[in-house]
C-alpha positions as CSV (number, residue, x, y, z in Angstrom):
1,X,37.9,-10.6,19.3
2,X,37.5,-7.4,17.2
3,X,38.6,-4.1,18.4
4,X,35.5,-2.2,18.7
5,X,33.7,-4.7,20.5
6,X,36.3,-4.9,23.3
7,X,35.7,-0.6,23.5
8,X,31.9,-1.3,23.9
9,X,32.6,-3.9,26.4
10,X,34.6,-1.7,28.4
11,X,32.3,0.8,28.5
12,X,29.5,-1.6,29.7
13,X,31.4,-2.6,32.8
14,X,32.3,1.5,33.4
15,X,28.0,2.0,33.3
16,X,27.1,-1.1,34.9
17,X,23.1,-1.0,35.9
18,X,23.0,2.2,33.6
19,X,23.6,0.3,30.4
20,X,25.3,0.0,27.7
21,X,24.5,3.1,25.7
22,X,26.0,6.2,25.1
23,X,23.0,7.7,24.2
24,X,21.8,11.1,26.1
25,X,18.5,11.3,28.1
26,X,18.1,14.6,27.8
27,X,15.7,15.7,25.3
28,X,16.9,17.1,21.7
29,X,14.7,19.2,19.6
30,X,16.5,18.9,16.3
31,X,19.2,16.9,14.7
32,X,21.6,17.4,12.2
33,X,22.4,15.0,9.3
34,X,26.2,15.0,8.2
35,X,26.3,12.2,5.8
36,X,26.2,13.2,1.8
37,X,25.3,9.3,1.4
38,X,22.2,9.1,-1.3
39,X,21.8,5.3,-0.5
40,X,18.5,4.1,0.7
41,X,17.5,3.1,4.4
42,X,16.2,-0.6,4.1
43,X,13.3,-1.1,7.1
44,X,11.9,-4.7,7.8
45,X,9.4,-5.4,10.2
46,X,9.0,-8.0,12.6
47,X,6.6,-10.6,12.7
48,X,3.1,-10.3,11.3
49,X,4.5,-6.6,10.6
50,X,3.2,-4.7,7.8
51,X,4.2,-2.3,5.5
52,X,2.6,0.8,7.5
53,X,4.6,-0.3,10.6
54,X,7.4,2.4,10.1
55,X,5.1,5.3,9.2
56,X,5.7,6.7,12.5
57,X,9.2,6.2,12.7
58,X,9.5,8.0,9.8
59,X,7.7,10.3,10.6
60,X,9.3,11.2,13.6
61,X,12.6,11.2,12.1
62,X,11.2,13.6,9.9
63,X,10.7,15.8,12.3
64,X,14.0,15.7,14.2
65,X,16.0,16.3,11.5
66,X,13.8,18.7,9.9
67,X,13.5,17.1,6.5
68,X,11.1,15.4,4.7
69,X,12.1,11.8,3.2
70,X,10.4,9.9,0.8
71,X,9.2,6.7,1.7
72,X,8.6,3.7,-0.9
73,X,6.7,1.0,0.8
74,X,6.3,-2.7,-0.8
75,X,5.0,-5.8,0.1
76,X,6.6,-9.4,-1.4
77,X,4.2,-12.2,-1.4
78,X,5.3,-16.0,-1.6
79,X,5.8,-16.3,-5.2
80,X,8.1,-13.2,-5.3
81,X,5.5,-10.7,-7.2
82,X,5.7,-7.1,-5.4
83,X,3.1,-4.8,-4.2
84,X,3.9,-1.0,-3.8
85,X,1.8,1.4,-1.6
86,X,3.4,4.7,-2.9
87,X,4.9,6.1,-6.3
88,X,8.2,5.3,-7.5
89,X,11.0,7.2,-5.6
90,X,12.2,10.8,-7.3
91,X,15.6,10.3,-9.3
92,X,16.7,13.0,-6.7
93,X,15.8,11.7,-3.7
94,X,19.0,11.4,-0.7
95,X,18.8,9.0,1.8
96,X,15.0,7.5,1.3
97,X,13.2,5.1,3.1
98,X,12.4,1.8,2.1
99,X,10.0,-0.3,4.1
100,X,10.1,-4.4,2.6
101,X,7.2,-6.6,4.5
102,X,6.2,-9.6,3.8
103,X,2.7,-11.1,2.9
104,X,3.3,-13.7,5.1
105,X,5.2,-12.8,8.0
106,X,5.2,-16.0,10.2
107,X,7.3,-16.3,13.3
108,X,8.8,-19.4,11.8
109,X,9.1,-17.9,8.1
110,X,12.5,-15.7,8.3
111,X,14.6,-17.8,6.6
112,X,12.2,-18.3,3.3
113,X,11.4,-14.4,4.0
114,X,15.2,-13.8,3.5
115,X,14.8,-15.2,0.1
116,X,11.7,-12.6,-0.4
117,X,13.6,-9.5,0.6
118,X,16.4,-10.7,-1.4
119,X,13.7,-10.3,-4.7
120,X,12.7,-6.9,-3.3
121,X,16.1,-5.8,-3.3
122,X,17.1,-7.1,-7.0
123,X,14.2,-5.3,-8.4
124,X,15.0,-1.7,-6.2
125,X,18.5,-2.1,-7.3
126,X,17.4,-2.9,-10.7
127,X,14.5,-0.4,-10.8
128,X,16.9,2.9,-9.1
129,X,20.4,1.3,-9.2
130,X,21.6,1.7,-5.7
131,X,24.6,-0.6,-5.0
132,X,24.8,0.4,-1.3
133,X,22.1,0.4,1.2
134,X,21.6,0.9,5.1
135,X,19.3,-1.9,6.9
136,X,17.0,-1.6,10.6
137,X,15.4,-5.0,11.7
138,X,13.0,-4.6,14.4
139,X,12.5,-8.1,16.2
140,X,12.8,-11.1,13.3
141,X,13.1,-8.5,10.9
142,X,17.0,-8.7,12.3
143,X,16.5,-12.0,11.6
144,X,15.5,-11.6,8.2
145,X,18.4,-9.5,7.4
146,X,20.7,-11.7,8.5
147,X,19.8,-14.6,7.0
148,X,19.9,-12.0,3.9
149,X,23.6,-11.4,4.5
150,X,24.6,-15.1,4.9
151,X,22.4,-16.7,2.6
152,X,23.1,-14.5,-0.8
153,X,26.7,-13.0,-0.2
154,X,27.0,-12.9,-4.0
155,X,24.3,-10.2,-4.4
156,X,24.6,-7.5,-6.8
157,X,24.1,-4.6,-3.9
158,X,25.6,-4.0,-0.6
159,X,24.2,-4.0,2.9
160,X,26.6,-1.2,4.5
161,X,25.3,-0.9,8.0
162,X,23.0,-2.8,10.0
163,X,20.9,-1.9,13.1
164,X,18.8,-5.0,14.4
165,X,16.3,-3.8,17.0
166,X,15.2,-6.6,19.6
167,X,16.3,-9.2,18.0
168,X,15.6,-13.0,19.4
169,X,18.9,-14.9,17.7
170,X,18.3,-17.1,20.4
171,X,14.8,-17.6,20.7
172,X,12.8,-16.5,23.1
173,X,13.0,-18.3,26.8
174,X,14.2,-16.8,29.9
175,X,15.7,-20.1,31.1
176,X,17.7,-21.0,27.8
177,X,19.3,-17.2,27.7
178,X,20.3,-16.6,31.4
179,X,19.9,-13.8,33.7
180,X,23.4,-12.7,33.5
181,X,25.2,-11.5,31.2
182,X,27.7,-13.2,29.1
183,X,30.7,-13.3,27.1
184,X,31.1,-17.1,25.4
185,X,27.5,-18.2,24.9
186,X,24.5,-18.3,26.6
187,X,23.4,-21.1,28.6
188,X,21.6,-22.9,25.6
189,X,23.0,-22.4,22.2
190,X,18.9,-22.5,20.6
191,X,18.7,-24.1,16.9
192,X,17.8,-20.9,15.5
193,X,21.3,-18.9,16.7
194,X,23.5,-22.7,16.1
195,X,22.5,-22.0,12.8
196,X,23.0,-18.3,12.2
197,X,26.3,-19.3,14.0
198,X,27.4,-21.9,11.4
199,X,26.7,-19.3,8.5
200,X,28.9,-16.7,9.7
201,X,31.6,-17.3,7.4
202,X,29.4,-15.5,4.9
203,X,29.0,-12.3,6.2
204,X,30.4,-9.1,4.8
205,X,33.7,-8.4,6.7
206,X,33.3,-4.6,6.4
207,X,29.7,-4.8,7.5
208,X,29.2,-2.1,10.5
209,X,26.8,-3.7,13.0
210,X,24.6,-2.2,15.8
211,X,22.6,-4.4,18.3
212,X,20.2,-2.3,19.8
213,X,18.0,-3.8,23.1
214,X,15.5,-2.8,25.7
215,X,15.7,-4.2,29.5
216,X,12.8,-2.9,30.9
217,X,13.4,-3.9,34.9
218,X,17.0,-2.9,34.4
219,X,18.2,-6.3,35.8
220,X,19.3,-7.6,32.3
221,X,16.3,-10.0,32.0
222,X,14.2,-8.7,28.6
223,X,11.8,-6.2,26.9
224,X,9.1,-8.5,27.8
225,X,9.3,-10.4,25.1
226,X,12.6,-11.0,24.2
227,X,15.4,-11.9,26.7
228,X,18.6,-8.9,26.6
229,X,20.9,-11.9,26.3
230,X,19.2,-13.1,23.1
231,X,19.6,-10.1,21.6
232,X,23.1,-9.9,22.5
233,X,23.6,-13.3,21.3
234,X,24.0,-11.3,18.0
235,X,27.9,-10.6,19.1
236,X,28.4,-14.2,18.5
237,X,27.2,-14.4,15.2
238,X,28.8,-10.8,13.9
239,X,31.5,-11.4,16.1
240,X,34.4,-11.3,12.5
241,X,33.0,-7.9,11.8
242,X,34.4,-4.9,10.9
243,X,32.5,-2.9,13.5
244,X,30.1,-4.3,16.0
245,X,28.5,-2.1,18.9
246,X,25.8,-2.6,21.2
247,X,23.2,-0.2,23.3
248,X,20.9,-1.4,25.8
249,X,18.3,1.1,26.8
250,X,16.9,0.7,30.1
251,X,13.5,1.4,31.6
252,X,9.9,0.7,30.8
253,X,9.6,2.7,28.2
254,X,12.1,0.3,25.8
255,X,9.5,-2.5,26.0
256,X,9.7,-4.6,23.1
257,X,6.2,-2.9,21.9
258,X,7.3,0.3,22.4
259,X,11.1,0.9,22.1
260,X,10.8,1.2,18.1
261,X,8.8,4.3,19.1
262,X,11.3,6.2,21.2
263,X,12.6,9.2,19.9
264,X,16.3,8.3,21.7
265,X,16.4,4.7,20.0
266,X,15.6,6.7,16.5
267,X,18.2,8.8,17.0
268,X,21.2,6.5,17.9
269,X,20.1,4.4,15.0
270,X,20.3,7.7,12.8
271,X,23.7,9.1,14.2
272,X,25.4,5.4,13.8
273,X,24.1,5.3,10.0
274,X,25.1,9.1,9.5
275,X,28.3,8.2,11.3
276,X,31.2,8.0,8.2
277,X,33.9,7.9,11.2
278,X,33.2,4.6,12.6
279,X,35.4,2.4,10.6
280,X,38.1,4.5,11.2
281,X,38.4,3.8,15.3
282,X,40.8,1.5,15.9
């Protein structure tokens, strides 16, 4: 197994109930951003998400960090023509915001909406030539992105880091996921994660990963909508990785409708994309 996921591992059995997180619960006022990276920040929504989704997310990120990002917001309908809802992106511009939905956003559409994002992501990389980019997914928008990643390897742009936020790679039922948590497999390996499973080999090896999670109840059940072993079913599919970590915020307030929101999820999303060190632990 790789390195850093062994670390994280260790450090869940050290928390236990607490979680696996290293993120403080004390409340920051401002932020500080370290990174001189001018690639984007790629944000797809989950289903029936829109393009508006992220405003506050932005917004609030904004604010931490004391900074003001531009935002370029698009839409891709099914026969690959593009929508924008804001004004091209200054030639300037560090570190913007880039929010990809889809006109149709189905629950059962992530795979054909793989190929949509793929489309957006030509013409950005055409239209501003950024080679690298950063990539959230909240709920299928994870797994949008990673059908992305294993389904077009051969792109001409780079998916650096990847943050997935309650992510179902293996669907959605209590019963098929357990209520404990795991290390080989979850009690039933669902169609959707068999195949994410059997397109691994594609993946970028020096892709940086983080599996964010909410468990609401603190008993390692779900956000209320999708199981916390689901989510973590992501460590089997990323599991040839350069760097793979996972956080698991506990309490009510990480509910699956509301954890996007929380100012200590945007932040340890933030620091791990800011964070140039992370390749380097061994």
């Amino acid at each position: 197994m790789f390195k850093q996921f062994k670390l994280v591992l260790i450090s869940c059995l050290l928390v236990g109930l607490v979680g696996c997180h290293t993120v403080s619960h004390s409340k920051n006022t401002q932020g500080t951003l370290t990174s001189k990276s001018i690639a984007p920040i790629i944000l797809v929504p989950g289903t029936n998400g829109r393009a508006t989704d992220f405003d506050a997310f932005i917004k609030n990120i904004g604010a931490f960090y004391n900074y003001t990002p531009h935002v370029l917001r698009l839409i891709v309908h099914p026969d690959h023509q593009l929508s924008y809802l804001d004004k091209p992106l200054p030639i300037t511009t560090t570190r913007p915001f880039i929010v990809i939905a889809f006109e149709d956003s189905s629950e059962d559409g992530t795979l054909t909406q793989s190929a949509w994002l793929h489309t957006a992501l030509t013409a950005i990389h055409t239209d501003y030539d950024y080679s690298n980019f950063a990539a959230v997914g909240y709920s299928n928008g994870g797994l949008v992105l990673t059908h992305l990643l294993e389904q077009y390897p051969q792109s001409p742009f780079k998916m650096t880091d990847l943050i997935t936020i309650a992510t179902p790679f293996n669907d959605l039922s209590l019963v098929d996921n357990g209520e404990s948590a795991f290390i080989d497999h979850p009690p039933l390996v669902t169609e959707t994660l068999s195949f994410l499973i059997a397109h691994q080999q594609t993946l970028p090896p020096e892709l940086n990963y983080l599996n964010i999670t909410g468990d609401v109840a603190a008993n390692h059940l779900s956000d209320q909508v999708v199981p916390v072993n689901s989510a973590l079913s992501g460590r089997l599919i990323y599991r040839n990785i350069a760097n793979y970590r996972e956080k698991i915020f506990i309490g009510p307030q990480y509910s699956h409708q509301h954890i996007l929101s929380d100012s200590l999820v945007q932040q340890a999303l933030m620091s791990y994309i800011d964070d140039e060190t992370k390749t380097d632990t061994n």
